[in-house]
C-alpha positions as CSV (number, residue, x, y, z in Angstrom):
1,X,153.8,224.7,120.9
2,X,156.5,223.6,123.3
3,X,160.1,224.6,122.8
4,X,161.1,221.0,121.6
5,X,158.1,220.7,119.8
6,X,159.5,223.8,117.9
7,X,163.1,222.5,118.0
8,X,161.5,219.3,115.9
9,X,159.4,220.8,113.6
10,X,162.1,222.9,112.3
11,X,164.3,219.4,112.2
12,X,161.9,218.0,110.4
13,X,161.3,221.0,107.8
14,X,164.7,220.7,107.2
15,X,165.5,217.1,106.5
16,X,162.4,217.1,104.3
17,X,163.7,219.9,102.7
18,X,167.3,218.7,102.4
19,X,166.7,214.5,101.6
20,X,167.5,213.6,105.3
21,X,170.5,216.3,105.2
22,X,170.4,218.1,108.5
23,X,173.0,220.3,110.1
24,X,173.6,222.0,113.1
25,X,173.7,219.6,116.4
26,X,172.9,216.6,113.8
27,X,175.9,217.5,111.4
28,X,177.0,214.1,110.6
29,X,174.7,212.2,112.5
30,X,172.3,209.6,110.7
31,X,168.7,210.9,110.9
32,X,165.4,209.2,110.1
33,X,162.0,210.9,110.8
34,X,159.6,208.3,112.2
35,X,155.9,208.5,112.3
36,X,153.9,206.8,115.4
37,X,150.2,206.7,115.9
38,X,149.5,208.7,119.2
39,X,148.5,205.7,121.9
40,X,145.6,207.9,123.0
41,X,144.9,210.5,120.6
42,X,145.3,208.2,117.6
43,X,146.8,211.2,115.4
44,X,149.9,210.5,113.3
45,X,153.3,211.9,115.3
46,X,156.6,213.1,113.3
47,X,160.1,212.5,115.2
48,X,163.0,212.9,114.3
49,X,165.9,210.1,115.6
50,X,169.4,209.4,115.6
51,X,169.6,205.4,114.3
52,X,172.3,202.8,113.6
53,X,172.2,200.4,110.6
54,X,173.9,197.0,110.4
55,X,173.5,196.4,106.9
56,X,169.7,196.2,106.1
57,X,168.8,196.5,109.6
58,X,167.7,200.0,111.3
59,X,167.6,200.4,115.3
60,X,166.5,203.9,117.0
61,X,166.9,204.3,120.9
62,X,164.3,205.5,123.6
63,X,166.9,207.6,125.0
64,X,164.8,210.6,125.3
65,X,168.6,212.4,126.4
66,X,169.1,210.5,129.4
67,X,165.8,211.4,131.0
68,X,164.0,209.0,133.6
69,X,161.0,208.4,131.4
70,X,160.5,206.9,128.0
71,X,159.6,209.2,125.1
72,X,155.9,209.6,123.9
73,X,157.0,208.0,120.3
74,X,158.0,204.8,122.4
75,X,154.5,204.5,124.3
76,X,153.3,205.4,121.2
77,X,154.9,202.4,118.9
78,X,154.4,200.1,121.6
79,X,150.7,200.6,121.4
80,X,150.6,200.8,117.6
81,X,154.1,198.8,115.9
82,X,153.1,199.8,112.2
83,X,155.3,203.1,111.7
84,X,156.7,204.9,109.0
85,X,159.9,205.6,108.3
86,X,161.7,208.4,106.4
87,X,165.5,208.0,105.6
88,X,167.1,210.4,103.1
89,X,163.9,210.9,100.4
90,X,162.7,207.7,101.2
91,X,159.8,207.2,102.9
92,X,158.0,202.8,104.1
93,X,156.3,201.4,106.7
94,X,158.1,199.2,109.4
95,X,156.9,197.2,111.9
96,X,158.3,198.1,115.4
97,X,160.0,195.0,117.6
98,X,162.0,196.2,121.0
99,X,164.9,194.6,121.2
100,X,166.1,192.5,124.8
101,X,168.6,190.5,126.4
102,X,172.2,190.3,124.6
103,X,171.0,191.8,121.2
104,X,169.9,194.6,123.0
105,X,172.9,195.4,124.6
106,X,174.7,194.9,121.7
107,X,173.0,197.1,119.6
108,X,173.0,199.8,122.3
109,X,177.0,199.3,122.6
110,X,177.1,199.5,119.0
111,X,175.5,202.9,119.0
112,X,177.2,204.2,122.1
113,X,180.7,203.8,120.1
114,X,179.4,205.4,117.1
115,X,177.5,208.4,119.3
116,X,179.0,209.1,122.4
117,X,176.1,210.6,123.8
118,X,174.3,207.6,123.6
119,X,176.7,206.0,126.6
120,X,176.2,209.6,128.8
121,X,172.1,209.0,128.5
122,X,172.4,205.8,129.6
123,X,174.7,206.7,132.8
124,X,172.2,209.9,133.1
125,X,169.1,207.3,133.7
126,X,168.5,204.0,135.8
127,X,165.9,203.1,133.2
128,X,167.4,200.8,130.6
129,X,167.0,202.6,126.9
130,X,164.8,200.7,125.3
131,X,166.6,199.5,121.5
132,X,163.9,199.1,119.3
133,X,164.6,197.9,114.9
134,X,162.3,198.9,113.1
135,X,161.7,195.8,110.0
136,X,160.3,197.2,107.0
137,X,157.3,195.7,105.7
């Protein structure tokens, strides 16, 4: 198991543990675990995600911390949309739509202003972040 691999399962113990409580790095931070299909493997994936919600609508951000590549959970929802999401000790499916254009960058603003971090990935990367919402269905 990798070291972030590690870093997320205990993440994930913990917020499943806690009803989407985490501390630590996340203190404070709003924390969903979302659940991809693997684009090869097919196997269900568990990752936990910073996200911003404008009233009943949830976005989560392909930021993978500024790196030059997307994360494996975006290859992975853009091969298979139907996710689940966990938020506090609730737990749907969603479908996954990646946001472009205006909305995009508005969303990503949006969560740049509330996360700071989120506006040093995206000056970290020449890749735009990909802003995906994830609708519940």
């Amino acid at each position: 198991m990798s070291e972030m691999q590690d870093f997320n399962s205990k993440v994930i113990e913990e917020f499943r543990s806690h009803a989407g409580v985490v501390g630590g790095a996340f203190d404070g931070t709003p924390l969903l675990l979302l659940t991809t299909t693997g684009a090869r493997s097919g196997q269900p994936r568990v990752n936990p995600l910073a996200y911003l919600s404008e009233g009943d609508r949830i976005f989560v951000f392909a930021s993978k911390a500024g790196a030059p590549t997307h994360p494996d959970w975006f290859h992975n929802l853009r091969a298979h949309p139907t996710v689940t999401v966990e938020r506090g000790s609730e737990r749907y499916q969603a479908t996954a739509t990646v946001l472009d254009g205006e909305e995009r960058d508005r969303v990503y603003s949006g969560q740049a202003a509330a996360n700071p971090g989120f506006a040093e990935y995206q000056a970290k990367t020449e890749r735009v972040i990909p802003v995906v919402e994830l609708i519940r269905t």
